[in-house]
C-alpha positions in Angstrom: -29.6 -40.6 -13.6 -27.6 -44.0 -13.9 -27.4 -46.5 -11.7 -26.1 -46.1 -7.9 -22.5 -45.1 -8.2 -19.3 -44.6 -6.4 -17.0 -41.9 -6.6 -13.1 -42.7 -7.3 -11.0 -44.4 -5.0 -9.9 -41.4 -2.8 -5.8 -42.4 -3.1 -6.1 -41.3 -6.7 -7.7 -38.0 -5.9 -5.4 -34.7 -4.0 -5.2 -35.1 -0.4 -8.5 -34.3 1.3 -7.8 -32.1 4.4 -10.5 -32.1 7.6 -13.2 -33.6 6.1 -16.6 -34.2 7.2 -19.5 -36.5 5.6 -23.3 -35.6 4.8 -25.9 -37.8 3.9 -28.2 -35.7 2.3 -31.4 -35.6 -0.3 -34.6 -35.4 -1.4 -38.3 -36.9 -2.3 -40.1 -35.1 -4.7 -44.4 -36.1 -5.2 -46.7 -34.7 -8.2 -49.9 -34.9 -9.3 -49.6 -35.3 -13.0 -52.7 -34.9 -14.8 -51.4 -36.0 -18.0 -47.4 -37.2 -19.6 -45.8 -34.0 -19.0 -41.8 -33.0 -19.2 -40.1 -32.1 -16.8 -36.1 -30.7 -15.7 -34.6 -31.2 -12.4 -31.8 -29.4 -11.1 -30.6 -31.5 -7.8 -27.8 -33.5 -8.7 -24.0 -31.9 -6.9 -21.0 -32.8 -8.7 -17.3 -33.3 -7.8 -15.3 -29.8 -6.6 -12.4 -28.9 -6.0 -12.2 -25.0 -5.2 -8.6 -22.7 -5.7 -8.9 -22.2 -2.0 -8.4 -25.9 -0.8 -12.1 -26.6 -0.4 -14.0 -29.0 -1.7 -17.1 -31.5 -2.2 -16.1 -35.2 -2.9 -20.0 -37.6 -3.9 -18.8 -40.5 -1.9 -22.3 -42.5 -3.3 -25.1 -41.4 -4.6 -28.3 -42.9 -6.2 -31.7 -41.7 -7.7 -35.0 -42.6 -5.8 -38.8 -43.1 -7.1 -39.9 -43.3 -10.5 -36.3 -42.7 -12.0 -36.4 -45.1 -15.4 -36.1 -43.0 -18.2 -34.1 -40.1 -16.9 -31.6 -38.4 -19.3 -28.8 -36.3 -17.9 -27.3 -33.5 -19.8 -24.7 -30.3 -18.7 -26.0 -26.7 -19.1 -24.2 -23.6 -19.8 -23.3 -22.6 -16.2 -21.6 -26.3 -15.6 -24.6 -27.7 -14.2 -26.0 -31.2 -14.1 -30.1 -31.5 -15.3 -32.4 -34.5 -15.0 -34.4 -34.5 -18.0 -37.8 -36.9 -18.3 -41.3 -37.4 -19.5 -43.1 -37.8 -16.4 -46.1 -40.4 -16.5 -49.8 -39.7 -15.7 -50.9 -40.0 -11.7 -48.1 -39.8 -8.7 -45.0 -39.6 -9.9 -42.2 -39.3 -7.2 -38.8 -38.7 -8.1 -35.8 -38.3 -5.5 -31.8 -38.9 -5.0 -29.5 -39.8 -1.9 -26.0 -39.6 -1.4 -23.6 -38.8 0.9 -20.9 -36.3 0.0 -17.5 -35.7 1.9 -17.0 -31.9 2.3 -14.2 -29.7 3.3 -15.4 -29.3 7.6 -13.7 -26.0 8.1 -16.4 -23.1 7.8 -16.7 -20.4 4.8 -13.2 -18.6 4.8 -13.1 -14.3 6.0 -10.9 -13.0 3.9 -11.3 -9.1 4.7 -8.1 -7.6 2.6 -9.2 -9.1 -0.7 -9.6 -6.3 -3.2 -12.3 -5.1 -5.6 -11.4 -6.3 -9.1 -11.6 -3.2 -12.2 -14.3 -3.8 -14.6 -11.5 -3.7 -16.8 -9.5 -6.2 -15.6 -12.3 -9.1 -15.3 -12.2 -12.6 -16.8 -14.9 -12.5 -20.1 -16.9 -15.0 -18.4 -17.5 -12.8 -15.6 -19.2 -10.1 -17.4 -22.4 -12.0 -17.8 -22.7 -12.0 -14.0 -22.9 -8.3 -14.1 -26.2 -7.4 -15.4 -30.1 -7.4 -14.6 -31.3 -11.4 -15.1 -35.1 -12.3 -14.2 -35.2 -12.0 -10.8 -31.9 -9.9 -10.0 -33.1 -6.2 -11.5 -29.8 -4.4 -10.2 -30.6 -1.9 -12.6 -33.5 -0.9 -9.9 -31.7 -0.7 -7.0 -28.4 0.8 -8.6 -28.6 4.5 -7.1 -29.8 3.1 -3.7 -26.8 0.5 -4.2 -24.4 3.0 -4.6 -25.8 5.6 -1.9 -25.6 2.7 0.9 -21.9 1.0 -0.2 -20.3 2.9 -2.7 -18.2 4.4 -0.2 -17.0 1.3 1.1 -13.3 0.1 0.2 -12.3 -3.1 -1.1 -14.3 -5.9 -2.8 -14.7 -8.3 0.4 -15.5 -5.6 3.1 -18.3 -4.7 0.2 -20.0 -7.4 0.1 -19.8 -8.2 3.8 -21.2 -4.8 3.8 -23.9 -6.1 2.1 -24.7 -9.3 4.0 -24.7 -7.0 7.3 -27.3 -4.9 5.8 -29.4 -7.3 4.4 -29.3 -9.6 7.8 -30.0 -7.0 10.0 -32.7 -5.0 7.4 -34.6 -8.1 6.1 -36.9 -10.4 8.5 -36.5 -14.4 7.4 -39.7 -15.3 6.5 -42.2 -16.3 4.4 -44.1 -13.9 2.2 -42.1 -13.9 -1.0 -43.5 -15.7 -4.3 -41.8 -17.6 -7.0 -42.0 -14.4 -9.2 -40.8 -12.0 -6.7 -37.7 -10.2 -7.6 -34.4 -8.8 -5.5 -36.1 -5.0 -5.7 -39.7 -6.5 -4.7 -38.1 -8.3 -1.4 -35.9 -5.6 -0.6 -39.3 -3.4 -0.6 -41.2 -6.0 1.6 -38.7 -6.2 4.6 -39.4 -10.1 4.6 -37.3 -12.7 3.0 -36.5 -17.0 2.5 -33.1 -18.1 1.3 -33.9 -17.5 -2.4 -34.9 -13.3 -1.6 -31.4 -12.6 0.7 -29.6 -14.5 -2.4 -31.3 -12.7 -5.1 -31.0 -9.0 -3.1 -27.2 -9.5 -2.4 -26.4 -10.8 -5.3 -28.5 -7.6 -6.8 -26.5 -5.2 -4.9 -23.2 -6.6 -6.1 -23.9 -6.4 -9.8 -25.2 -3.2 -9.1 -21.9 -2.0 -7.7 -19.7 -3.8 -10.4 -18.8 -6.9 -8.8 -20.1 -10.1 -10.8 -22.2 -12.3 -8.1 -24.3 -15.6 -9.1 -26.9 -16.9 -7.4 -26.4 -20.8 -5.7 -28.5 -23.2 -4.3 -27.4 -26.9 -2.6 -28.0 -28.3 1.1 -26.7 -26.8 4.5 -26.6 -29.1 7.1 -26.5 -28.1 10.6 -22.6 -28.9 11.2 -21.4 -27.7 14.2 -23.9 -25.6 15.3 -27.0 -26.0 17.2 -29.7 -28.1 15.2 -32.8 -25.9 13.9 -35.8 -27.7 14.5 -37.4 -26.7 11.2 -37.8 -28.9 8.6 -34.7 -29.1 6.0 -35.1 -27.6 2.5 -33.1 -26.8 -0.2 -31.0 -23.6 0.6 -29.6 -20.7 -1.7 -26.6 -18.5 -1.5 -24.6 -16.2 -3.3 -21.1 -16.0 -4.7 -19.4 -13.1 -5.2 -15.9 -13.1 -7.9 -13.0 -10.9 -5.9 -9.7 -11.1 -6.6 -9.9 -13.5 -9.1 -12.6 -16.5 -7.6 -15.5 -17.0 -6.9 -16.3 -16.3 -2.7 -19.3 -17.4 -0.8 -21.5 -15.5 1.1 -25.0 -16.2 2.6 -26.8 -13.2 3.7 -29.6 -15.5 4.9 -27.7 -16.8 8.1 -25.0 -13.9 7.8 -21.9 -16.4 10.0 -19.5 -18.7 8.1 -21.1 -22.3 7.9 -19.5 -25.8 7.2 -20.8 -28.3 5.3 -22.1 -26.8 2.1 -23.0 -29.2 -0.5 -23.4 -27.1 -4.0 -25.5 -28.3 -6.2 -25.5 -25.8 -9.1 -25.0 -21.8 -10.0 -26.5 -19.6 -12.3 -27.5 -16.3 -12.7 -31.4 -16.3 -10.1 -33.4 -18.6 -9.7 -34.6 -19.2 -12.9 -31.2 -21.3 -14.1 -31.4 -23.5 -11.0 -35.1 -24.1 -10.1 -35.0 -27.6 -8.7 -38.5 -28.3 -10.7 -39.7 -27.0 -14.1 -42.7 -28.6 -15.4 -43.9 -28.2 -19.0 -47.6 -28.5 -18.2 -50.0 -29.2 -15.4 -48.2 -31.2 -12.8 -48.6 -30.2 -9.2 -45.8 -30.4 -6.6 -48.0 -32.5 -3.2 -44.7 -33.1 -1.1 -41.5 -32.5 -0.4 -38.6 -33.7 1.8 -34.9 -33.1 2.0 -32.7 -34.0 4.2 -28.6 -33.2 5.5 -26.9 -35.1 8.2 -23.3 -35.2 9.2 -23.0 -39.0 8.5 -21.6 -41.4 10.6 -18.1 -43.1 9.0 -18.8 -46.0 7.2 -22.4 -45.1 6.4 -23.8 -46.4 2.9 -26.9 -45.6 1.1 -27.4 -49.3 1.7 -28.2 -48.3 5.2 -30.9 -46.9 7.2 -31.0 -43.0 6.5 -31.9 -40.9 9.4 -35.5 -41.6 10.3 -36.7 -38.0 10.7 -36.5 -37.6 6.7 -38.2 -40.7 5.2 
């Protein structure tokens, strides 16, 4: 990660309609028995979506132990932290604040369902089985519960309904456990509703990626849990990529994306190669006052 940046002057960048800022982050702590390497994927980028939304990093700026980080793109667009982490505590972290599109997830209910045959190339990957989303399983129960369903929005919403209404939020899921395995168990965290919705789309022909970033409480009332890292999905109809979250099932402002890929496995915000052992963790997302810096006081209930 380099040093603290800013992002470019905003009169040089499209004209940035209703937005709203977030200060938002994380602390990571590990026990590392011995040098181990390690890949982090936490860091959002610039975006600017077809539909008018986007993310702007106003500031942003790696915390803890951050000397000797490398940064590199993977094959799904995504930023990764790449670095030998020492023997003992080692705490790594980052904190910006982001300006992002206020208006909540767009409903767009008339979009259609886009032919197999008629799908970008780079699409087609986002169609079949990955390590945690085993369509393949679920593809005749798929079909029996929304194959009758017209149109390529109204299938997905379909979808979210049914996994909202079927699927208790909860804890009870594993690292390992797969879209098929949750959808068996009734209970589910962010990760499961992303990983079973985005199961039941490929499963019914429509490419879905899994997504993971930060979800303040914008406009709503505040939960009184303790923030984490949240996943989504996204759903390609009609030519882009749509967002839906199955977890909370109501269109929500103030998504800050950090990366996509196929599950989990492309986006884990930790992979160790050896014996280190996550001991905390704390993130944060705050609608940010204007004129806030990372030079000043974050919100006491995260640090």
């Amino acid at each position: 990660m380099p040093e603290p940046t800013r992002a470019t002057p905003p009169e040089s960048q499209p004209e940035f309609l209703n937005p709203v800022r977030v200060r938002a982050g994380f602390r990571l702590t590990f026990d590392v028995p011995f040098p181990t390497p390690m890949l982090f994927v936490v860091q959002p980028a610039d975006r600017l979506y077809p539909t008018g939304t986007r993310q702007r990093i106003v500031e942003q700026q790696a915390l803890g132990q951050a000397q000797g980080i490398q940064t590199f793109t993977d094959q799904h667009g995504n930023t990764i932290w790449r670095t030998l982490a020492p023997a003992g505590t080692f705490t790594l972290g980052h904190d910006l604040i982001a300006e992002i599109t206020r208006d909540p997830d767009p409903i767009l209910p008339e979009l259609p369902k886009t032919p197999v045959e008629a799908l970008p190339d780079e699409t087609l990957a986002y169609l079949l089985p990955s390590r945690y989303v085993d369509s393949d399983l679920i593809s005749n129960d798929a079909w029996t519960r929304f194959g009758n369903v017209q149109g390529g929005w109204a299938t997905v919403q379909a979808i979210s309904d049914f996994l909202y209404a079927s699927c208790q939020y909860g804890s009870g899921s594993t690292s390992s456990t797969t879209a098929s395995q949750a959808l068996d168990s009734g209970r589910a965290v962010c990760r499961d509703f992303a990983h079973m919705g985005v199961a039941y789309c490929r499963a019914l022909n429509i490419p879905a990626r899994y997504v993971c970033g930060y979800l303040p409480d914008i406009d709503i009332e505040p939960d009184p849990v303790p923030m984490d890292f949240h996943a989504w999905f996204e759903a390609f109809i009609d030519g882009q990529w749509r967002t839906f979250d199955a977890r909370h099932n109501r269109p929500r402002a103030g998504r800050i994306l950090i990366a996509q890929g196929r599950d989990a496995s492309d986006v884990a915000f930790t992979t160790t190669f050896g014996n280190a052992r996550l001991t905390s963790m704390t993130v944060w997302a705050d609608e940010a006052p204007d004129g806030m810096t990372l030079s000043d006081p974050p919100n006491p209930r995260v640090f």
